[in-house]
C-alpha positions in Angstrom: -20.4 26.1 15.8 -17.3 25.7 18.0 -17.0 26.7 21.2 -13.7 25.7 24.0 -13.3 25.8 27.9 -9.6 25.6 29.3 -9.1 25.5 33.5 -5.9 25.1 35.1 -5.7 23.9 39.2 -2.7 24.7 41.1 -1.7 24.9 44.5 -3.0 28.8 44.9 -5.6 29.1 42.0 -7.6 28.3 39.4 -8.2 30.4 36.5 -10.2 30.0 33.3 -10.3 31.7 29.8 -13.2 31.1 26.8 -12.5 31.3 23.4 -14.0 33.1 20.8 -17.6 31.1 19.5 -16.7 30.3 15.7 -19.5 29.0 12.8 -17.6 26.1 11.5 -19.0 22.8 9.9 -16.9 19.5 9.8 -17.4 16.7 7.1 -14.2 14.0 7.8 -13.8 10.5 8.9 -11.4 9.2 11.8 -10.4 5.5 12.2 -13.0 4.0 15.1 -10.3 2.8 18.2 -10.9 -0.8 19.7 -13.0 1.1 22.5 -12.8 0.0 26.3 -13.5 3.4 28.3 -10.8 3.5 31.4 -11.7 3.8 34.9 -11.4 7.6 34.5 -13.0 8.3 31.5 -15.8 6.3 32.8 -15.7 8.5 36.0 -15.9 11.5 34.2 -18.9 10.4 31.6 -20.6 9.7 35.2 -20.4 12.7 36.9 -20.7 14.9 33.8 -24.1 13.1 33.3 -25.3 13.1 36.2 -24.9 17.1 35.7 -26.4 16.9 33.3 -29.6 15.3 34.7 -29.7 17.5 37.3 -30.8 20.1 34.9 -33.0 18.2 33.2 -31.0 17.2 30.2 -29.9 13.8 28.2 -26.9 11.9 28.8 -24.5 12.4 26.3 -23.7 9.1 24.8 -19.8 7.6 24.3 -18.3 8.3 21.3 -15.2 6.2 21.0 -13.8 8.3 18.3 -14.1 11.9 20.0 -12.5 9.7 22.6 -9.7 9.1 20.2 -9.5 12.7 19.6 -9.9 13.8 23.6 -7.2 11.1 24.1 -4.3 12.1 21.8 -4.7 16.0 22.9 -4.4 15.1 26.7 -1.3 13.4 25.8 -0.1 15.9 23.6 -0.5 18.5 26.9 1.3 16.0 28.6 4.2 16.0 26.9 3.9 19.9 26.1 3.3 20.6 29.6 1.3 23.5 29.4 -2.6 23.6 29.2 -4.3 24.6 25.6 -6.4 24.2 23.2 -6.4 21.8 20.7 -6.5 24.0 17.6 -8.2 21.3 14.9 -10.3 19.6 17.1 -13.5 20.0 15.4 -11.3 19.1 12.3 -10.4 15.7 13.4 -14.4 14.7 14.6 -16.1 11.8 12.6 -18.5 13.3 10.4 -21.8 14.6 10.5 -21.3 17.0 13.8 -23.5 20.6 13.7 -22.1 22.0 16.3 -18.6 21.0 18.5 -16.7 21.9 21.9 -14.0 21.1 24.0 -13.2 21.6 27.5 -9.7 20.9 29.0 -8.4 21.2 32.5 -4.9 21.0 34.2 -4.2 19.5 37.8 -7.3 17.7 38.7 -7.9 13.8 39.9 -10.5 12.4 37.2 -13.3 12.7 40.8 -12.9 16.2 40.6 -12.5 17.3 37.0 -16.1 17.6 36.6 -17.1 19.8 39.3 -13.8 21.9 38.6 -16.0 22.6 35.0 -19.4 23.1 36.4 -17.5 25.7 38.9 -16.3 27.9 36.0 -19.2 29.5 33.4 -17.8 28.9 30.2 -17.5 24.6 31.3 -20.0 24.7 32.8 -22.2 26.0 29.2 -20.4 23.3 27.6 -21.3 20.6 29.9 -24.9 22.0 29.9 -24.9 22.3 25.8 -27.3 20.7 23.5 -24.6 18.3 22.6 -25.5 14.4 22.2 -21.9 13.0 22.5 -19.0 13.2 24.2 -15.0 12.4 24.0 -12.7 12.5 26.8 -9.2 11.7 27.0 -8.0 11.8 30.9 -3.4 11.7 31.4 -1.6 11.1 34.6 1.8 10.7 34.0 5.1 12.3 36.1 3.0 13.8 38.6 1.2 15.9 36.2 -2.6 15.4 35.2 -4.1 16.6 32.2 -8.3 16.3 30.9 -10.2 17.3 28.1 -13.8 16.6 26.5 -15.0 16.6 23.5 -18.6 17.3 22.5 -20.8 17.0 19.4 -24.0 17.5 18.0 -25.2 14.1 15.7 -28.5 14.5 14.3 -28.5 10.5 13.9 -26.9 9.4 17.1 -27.3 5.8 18.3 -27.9 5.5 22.1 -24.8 3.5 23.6 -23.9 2.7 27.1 -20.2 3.9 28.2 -18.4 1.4 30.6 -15.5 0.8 31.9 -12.8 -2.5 31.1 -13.8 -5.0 33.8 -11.1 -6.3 35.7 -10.4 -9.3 37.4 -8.9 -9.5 40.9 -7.6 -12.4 42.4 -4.3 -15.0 42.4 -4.7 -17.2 39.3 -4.0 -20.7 41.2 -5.5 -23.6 40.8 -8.4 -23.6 43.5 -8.4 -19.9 44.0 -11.4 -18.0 43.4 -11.2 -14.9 41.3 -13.4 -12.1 41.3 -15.1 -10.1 38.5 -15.6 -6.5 39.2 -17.3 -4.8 36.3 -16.4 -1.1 37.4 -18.5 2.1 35.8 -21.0 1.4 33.7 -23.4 5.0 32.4 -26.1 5.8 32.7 -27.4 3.7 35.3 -29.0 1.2 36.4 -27.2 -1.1 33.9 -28.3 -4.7 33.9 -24.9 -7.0 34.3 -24.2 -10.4 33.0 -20.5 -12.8 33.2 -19.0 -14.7 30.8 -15.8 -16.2 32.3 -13.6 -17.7 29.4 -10.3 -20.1 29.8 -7.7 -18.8 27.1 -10.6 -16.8 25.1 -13.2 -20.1 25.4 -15.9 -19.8 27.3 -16.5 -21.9 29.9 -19.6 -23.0 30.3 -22.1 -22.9 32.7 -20.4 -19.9 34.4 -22.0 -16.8 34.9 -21.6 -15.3 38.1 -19.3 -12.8 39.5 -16.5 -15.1 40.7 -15.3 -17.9 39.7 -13.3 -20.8 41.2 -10.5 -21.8 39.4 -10.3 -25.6 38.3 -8.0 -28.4 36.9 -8.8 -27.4 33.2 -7.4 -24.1 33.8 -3.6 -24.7 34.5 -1.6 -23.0 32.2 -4.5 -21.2 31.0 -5.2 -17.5 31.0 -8.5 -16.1 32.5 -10.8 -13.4 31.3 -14.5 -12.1 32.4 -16.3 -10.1 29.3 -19.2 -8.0 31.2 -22.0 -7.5 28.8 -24.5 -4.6 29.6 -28.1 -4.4 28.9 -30.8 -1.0 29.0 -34.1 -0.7 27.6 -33.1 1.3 24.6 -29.6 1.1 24.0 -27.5 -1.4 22.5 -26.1 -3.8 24.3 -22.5 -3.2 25.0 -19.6 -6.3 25.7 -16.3 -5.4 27.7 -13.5 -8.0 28.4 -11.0 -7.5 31.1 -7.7 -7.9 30.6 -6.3 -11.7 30.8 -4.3 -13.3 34.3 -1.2 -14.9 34.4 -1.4 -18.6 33.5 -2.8 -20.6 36.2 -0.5 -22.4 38.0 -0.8 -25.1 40.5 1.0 -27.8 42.9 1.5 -31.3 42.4 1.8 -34.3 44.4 5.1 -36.8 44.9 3.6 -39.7 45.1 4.2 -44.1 43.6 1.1 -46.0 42.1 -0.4 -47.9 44.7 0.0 -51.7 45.6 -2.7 -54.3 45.7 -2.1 -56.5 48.6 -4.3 -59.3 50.4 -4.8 -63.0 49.2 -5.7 -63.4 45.7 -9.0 -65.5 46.0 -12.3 -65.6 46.0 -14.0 -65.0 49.3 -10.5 -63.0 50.7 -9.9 -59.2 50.5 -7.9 -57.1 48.4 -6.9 -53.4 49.8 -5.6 -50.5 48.2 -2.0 -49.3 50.0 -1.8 -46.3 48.7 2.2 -45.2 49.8 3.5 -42.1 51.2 2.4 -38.9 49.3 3.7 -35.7 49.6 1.4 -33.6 50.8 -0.8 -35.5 52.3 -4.2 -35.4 49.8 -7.5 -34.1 51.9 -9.4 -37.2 49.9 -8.8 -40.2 48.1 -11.1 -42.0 46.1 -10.9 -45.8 45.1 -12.3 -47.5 41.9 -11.7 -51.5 41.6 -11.2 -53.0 38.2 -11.7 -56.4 37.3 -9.5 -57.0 33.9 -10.0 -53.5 33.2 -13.3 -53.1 33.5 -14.5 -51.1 36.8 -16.5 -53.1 39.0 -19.9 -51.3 40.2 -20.0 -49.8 43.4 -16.2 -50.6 44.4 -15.2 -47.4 45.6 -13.7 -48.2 48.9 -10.6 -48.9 49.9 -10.4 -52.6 50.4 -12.9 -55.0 47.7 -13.9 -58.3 48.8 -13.6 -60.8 45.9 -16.3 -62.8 45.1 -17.0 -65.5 42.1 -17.2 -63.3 39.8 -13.7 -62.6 40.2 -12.6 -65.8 39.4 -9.5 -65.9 36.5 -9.9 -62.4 36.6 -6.9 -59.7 37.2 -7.6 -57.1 39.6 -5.9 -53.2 39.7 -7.2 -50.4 41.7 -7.3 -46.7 40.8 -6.4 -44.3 43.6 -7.0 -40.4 43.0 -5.5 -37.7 45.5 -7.1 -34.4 45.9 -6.1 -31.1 47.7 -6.8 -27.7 47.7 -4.1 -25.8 45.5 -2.8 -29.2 43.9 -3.9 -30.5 40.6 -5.7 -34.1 41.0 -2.9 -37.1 40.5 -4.6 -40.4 39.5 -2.5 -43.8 39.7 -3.3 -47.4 39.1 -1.8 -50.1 40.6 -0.1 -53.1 38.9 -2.8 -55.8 38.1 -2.8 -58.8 40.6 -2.2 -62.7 39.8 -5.4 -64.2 38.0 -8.5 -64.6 41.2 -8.8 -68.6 42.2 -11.2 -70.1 43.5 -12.2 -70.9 47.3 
């Protein structure tokens, strides 16, 4: 059985029509879309549920290839420019449906679509149909706005949660911190967990919903996948579309110079130059013939015996918020002598 809704909103009106219900039975197969409901299609899953559940019924679960369907007859009204039906709807469902609708409207934002349909008998039967899944296809292009839905019966359906592509918001520079926001998710409460991944890796150990960018990241591109999780329905992963590549700001700077008197019992300290900017920090490690000397991290090193025929450098690194860490080591000294 087929049954279709059409509504139309315009500055002075809104007017309705109901076709003809039809016996009809569909056996075909369409191609399954990578899915990733929008922003509106999850808004109008949402409110068309929770219509739904105020008359005691089920949510209608996602189907992301009546949302193919819903889809490519809200743009084929869009280019049209009038408001119909899509003739072969039923036609072009995945198979196994027993019965099929379709509502479509003209005109409204995707907040208001829904009540628009639950205002207008025919929709409003649709809406409140024995149906278990749902398509919708939602344009907005040139000023004009075009919706439709999509319903099915499936004997066999799976329950799926519908969400919405996360997106991340944010400037994607080094020490920035980005947010994750994981948009609609149906029905609710949905629980929510973040995998923030550097050029498709994940990164590990991160799992809340921001993230502060790091070194590793420059020229990288980020991405959060959302995963949701509900006591009886299958898990569901959504990854937002990627940033820009990371950028950051580097420092002018020259490798430092060891200065002092080269012997045992005399200090050694790090002069570091004139770097532009400024850093916030520096940190100091003292080698002795390579090999970093324990607990030398500040910027002068008093040399001892153990120093003795032994070439010194020092390791200076610069850090600032917004610049990427520079590290420089200094020319080794003249062999330590003794006192």
């Amino acid at each position: 059985m087929t049954s279709t809704s059409a509504i139309r909103r315009s500055p002075r009106f809104l007017a309705m029509s109901v076709m003809a219900v039809l016996l009809a039975a569909g056996m075909v197969t369409v191609a399954t879309p990578s899915y990733a409901a929008t922003p509106e299609q999850a808004q109008i899953l949402s409110d068309t549920n929770k219509a739904r559940a105020s008359s005691g019924l089920p949510a209608l679960i996602a189907n992301p290839q009546l949302d193919a369907v819903a889809t490519a007859w809200a743009k084929q009204l869009e280019k049209n420019g009038t408001l119909s039906h899509n003739p072969n709807f039923s036609s072009q469902y995945p198979a196994g449906w027993t019965m099929a609708g379709e509502n479509v409207a003209q005109g409204f934002p995707a907040s208001s679509v829904v009540a628009g349909w639950m205002n207008s008998p025919g929709h409003r039967a649709n809406i409140l149909n024995s149906y278990t899944e749902i398509g919708i296809g939602f344009v907005e292009a040139g000023g004009k706005r075009f919706a439709v839905q999509n319903f099915g019966t499936y004997k066999n359906s799976s329950k799926a949660l519908s969400s919405a592509q996360p997106t991340v918001t944010g400037t994607a520079a080094l020490g920035n911190t980005l947010t994750a926001r994981a948009n609609q998710w149906a029905p609710t409460p949905v629980t929510l967990s973040y995998q923030w991944k550097r050029d498709g890796v994940a990164i590990s150990g991160v799992g809340a919903t921001t993230y502060k960018i790091a070194s590793a990241d420059i020229g990288k591109k980020i991405t959060v996948t959302v995963s949701g999780k509900k006591t009886g329905y299958t898990t569901q992963s959504r990854t937002s579309p990627a940033t820009t590549a990371v950028t950051a700001k580097y420092f002018a700077a020259k490798a430092p110079v060891v200065t002092g008197t080269v012997q045992a019992g005399k200090t050694l300290t790090a002069a570091v130059g004139n770097w532009v900017p400024s850093p916030d920090t520096y940190k100091y490690v003292w080698k002795r013939s390579g090999v970093v000397i324990s607990g030398a991290t500040a910027k002068s090193y008093l040399l001892t015996g153990s120093d003795v025929g032994k070439k010194l450098t020092v390791t200076v690194s610069g850090t600032r918020s917004g610049y990427k860490q520079l590290t420089l080591t200094s020319a080794a000294s003249v062999a330590v002598r003794s006192r």
